[in-house]
LOMI-745630 format. One record per atom (N, C-alpha, C): residue number from 1; x, y, z. Coordinates in steps of 0.02 Angstrom, whole numbers. Atoms other than C-alpha are relative to their C-alpha. Last residue first. Layout:
# LOMI-745630
<seq=NUM x=X y=Y z=Z>;
...
//
This chain:
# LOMI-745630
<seq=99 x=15 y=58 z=19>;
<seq=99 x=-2946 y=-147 z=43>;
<seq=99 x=-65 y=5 z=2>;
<seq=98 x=-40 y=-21 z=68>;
<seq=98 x=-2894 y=47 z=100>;
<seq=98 x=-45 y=-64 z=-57>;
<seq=97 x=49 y=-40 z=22>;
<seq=97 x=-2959 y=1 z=272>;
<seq=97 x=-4 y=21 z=-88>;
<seq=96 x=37 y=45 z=17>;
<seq=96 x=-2818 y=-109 z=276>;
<seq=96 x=-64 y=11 z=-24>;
<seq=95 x=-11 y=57 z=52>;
<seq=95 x=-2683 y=12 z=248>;
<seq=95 x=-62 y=-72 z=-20>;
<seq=94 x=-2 y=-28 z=58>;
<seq=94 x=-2758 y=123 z=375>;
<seq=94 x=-25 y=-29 z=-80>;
<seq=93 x=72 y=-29 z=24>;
<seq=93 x=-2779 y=6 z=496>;
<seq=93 x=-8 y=40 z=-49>;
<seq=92 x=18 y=57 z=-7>;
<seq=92 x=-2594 y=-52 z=503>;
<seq=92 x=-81 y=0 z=-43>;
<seq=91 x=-36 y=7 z=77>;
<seq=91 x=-2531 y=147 z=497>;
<seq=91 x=-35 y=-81 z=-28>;
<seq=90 x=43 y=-50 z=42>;
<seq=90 x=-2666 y=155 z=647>;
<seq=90 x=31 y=-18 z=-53>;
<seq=89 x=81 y=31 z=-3>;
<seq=89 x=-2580 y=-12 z=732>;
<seq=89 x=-56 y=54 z=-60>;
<seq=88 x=29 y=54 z=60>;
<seq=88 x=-2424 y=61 z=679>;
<seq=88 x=-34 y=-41 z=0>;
<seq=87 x=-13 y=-50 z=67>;
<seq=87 x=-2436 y=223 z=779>;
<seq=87 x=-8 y=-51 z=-70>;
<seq=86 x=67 y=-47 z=19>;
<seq=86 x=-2520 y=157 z=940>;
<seq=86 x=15 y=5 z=-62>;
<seq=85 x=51 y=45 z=25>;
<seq=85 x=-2374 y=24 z=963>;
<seq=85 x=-43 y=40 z=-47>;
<seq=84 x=77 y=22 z=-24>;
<seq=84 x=-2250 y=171 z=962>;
<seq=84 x=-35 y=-37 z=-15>;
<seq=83 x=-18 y=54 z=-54>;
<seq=83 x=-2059 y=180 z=915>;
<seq=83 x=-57 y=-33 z=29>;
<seq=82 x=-42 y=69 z=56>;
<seq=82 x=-2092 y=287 z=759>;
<seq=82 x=-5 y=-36 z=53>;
<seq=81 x=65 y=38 z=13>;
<seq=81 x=-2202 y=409 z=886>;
<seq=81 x=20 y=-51 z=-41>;
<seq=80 x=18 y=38 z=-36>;
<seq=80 x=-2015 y=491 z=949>;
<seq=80 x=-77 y=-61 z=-3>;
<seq=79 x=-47 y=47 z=14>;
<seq=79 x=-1997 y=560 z=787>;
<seq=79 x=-13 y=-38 z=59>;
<seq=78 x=-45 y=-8 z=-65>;
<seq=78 x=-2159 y=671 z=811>;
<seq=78 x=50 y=-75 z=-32>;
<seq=77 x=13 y=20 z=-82>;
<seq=77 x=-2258 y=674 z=645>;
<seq=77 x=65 y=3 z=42>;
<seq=76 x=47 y=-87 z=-64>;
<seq=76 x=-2237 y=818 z=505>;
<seq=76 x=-10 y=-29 z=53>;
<seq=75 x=50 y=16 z=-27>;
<seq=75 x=-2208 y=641 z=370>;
<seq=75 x=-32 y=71 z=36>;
<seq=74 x=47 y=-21 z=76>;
<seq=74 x=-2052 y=706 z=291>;
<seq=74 x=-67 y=-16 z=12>;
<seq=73 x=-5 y=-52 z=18>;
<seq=73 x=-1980 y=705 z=474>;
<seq=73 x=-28 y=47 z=-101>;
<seq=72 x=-26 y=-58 z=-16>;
<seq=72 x=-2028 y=602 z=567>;
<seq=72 x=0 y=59 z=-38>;
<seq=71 x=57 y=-18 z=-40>;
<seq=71 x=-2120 y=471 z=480>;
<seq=71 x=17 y=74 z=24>;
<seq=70 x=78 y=11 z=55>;
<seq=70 x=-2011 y=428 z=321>;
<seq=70 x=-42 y=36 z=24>;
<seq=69 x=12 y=-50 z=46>;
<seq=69 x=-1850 y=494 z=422>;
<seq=69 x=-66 y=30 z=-27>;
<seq=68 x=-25 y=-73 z=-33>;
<seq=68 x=-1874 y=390 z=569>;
<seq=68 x=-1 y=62 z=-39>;
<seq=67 x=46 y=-15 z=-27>;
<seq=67 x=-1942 y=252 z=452>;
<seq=67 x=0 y=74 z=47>;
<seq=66 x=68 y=-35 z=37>;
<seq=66 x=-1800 y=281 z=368>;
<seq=66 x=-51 y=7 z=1>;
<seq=65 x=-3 y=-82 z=5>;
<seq=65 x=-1669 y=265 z=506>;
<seq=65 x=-50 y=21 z=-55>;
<seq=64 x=20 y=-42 z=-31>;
<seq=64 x=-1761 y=105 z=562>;
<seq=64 x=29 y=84 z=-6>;
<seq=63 x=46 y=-6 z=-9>;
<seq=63 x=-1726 y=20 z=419>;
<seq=63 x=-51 y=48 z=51>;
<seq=62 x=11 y=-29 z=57>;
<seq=62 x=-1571 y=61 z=399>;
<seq=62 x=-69 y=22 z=18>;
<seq=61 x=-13 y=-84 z=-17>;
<seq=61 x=-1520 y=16 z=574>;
<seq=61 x=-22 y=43 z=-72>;
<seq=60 x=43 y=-40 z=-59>;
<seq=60 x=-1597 y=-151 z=543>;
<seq=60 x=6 y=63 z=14>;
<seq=59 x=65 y=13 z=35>;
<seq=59 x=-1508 y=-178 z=361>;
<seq=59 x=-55 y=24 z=69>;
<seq=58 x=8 y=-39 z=22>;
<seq=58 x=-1355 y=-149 z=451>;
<seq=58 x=-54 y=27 z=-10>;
<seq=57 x=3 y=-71 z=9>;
<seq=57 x=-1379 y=-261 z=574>;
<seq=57 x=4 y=67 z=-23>;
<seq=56 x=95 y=-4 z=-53>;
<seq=56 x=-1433 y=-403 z=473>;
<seq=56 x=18 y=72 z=31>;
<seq=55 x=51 y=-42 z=65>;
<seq=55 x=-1272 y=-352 z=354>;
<seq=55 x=-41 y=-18 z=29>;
<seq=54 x=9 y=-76 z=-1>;
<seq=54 x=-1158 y=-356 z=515>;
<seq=54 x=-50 y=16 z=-60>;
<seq=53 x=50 y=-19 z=-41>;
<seq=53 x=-1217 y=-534 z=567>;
<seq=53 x=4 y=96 z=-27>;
<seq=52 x=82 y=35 z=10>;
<seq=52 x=-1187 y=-611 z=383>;
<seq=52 x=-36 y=44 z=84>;
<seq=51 x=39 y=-26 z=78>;
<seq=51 x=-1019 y=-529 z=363>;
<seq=51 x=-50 y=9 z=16>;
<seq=50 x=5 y=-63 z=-30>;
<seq=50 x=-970 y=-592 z=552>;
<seq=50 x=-38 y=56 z=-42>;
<seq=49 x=55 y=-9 z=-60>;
<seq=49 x=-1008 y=-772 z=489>;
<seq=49 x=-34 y=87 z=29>;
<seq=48 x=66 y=-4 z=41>;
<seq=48 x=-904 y=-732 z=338>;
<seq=48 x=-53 y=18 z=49>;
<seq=47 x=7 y=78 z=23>;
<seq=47 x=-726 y=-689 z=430>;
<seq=47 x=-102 y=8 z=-43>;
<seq=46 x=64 y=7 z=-39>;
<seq=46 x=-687 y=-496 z=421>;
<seq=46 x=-29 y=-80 z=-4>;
<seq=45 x=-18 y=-40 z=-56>;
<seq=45 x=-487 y=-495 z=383>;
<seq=45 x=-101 y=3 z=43>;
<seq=44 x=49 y=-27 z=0>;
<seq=44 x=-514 y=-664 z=285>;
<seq=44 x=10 y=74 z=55>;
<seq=43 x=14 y=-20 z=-59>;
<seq=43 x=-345 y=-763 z=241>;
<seq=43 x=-50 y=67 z=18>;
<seq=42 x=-1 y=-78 z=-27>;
<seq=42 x=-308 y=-841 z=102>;
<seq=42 x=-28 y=16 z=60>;
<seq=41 x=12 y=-7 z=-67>;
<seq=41 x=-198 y=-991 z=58>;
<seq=41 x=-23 y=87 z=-15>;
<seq=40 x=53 y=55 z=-14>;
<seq=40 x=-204 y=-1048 z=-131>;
<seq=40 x=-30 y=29 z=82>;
<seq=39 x=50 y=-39 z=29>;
<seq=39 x=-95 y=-879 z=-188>;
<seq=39 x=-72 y=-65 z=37>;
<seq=38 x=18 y=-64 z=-61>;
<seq=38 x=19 y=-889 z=-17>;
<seq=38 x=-53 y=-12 z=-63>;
<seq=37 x=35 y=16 z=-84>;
<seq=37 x=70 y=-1089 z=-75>;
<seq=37 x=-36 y=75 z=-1>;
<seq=36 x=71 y=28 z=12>;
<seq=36 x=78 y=-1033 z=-260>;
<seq=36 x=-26 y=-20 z=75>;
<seq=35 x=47 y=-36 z=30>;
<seq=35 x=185 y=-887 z=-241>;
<seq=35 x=-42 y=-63 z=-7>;
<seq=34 x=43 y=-11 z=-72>;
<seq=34 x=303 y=-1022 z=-121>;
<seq=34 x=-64 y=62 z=-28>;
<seq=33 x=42 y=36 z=-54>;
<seq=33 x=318 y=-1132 z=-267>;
<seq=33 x=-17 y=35 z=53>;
<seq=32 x=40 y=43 z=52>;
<seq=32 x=363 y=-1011 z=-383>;
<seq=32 x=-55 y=-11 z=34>;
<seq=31 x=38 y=-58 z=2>;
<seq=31 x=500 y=-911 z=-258>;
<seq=31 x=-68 y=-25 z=-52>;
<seq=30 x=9 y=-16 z=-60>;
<seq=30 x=584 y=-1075 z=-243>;
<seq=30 x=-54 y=62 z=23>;
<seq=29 x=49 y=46 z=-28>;
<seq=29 x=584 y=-1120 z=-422>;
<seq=29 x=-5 y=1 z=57>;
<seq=28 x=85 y=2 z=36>;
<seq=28 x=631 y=-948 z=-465>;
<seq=28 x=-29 y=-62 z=36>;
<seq=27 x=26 y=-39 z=-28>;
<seq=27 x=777 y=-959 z=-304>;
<seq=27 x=-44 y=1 z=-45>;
<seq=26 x=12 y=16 z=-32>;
<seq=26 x=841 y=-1136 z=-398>;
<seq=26 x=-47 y=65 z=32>;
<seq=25 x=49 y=55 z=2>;
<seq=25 x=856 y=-1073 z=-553>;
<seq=25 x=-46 y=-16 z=50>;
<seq=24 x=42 y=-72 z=38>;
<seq=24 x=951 y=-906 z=-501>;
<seq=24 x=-38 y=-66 z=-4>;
<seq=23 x=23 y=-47 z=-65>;
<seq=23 x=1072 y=-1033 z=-392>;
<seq=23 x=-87 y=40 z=-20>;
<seq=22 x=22 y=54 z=-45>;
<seq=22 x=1095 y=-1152 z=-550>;
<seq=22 x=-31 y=36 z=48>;
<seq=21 x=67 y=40 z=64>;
<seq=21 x=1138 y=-1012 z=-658>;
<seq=21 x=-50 y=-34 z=45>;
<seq=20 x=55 y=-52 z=-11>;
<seq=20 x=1244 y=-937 z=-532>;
<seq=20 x=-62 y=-27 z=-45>;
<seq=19 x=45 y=11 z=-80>;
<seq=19 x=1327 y=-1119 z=-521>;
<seq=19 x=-24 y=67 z=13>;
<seq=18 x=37 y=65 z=-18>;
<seq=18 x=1371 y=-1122 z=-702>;
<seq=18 x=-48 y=12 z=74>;
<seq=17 x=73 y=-27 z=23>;
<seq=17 x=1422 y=-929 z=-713>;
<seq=17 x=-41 y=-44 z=13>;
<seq=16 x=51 y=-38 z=-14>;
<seq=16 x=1545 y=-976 z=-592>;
<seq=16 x=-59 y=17 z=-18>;
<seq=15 x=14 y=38 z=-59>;
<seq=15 x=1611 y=-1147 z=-669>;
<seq=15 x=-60 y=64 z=46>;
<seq=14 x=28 y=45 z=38>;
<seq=14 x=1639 y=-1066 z=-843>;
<seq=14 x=-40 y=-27 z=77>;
<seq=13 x=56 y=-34 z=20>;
<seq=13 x=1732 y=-913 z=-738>;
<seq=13 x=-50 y=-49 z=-26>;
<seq=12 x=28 y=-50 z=-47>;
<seq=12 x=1856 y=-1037 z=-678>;
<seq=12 x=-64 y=39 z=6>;
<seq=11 x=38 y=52 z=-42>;
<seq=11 x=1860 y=-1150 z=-817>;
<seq=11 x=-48 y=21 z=48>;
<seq=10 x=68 y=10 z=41>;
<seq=10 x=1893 y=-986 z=-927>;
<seq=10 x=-21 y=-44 z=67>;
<seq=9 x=62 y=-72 z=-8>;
<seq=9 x=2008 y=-928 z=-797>;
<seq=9 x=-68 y=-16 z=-31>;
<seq=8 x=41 y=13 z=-79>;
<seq=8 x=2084 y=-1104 z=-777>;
<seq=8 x=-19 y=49 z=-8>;
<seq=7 x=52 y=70 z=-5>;
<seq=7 x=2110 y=-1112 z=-979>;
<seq=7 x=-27 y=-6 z=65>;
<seq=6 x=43 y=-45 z=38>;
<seq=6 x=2199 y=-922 z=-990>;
<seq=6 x=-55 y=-64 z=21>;
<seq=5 x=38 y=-44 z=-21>;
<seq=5 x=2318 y=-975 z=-878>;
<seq=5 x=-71 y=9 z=-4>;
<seq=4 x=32 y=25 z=-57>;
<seq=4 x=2360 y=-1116 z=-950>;
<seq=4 x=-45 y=15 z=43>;
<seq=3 x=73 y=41 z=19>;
<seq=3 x=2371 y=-1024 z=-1120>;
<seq=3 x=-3 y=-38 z=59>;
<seq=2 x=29 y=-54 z=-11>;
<seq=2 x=2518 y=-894 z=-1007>;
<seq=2 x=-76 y=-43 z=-49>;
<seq=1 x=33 y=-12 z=-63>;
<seq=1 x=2611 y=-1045 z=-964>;
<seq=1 x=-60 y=46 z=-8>;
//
């Protein structure tokens, strides 16, 4: 009796490890396939379009903070005169005069 025993324990155990095997298999190839679904799929937290309008406005607010600077204040003129026709009509003339 006591090798009978011994033969359904093995079976027993033989059978468990089997179907953890199987299980563990199955969850890699489960966990696999779904790392390749999430790596193909992505998802944009700023979409492009929005990209493309915030680097125009950047680029505008740049621009005008260094003119602001350029003129204002390393310049010696009034900051408020950046905003003025008058100012880059002369800056305009200047430059052409120059030619």
């Amino acid at each position: 009796m006591a090798l009978n025993q011994e033969q359904v324990n093995t079976r027993e155990e033989y059978k468990k490890t089997k179907s953890q095997s199987v299980q563990k298999k199955d969850q890699k190839e489960k966990t696999e396939a779904a790392e390749k679904v999430t790596k193909r799929i992505r998802i944009r937290l700023i979409p492009i379009w929005l990209r493309l309008i915030l680097l125009v406005v950047f680029m505008v607010v740049g621009l005008i903070g260094g003119t602001v600077v350029g003129y204002g204040v390393l310049g010696g003129g009034k900051v408020a005169d950046v905003f003025k026709q008058s100012t880059w009509t002369h800056i305009i003339d200047l430059v052409d005069k120059e030619k």
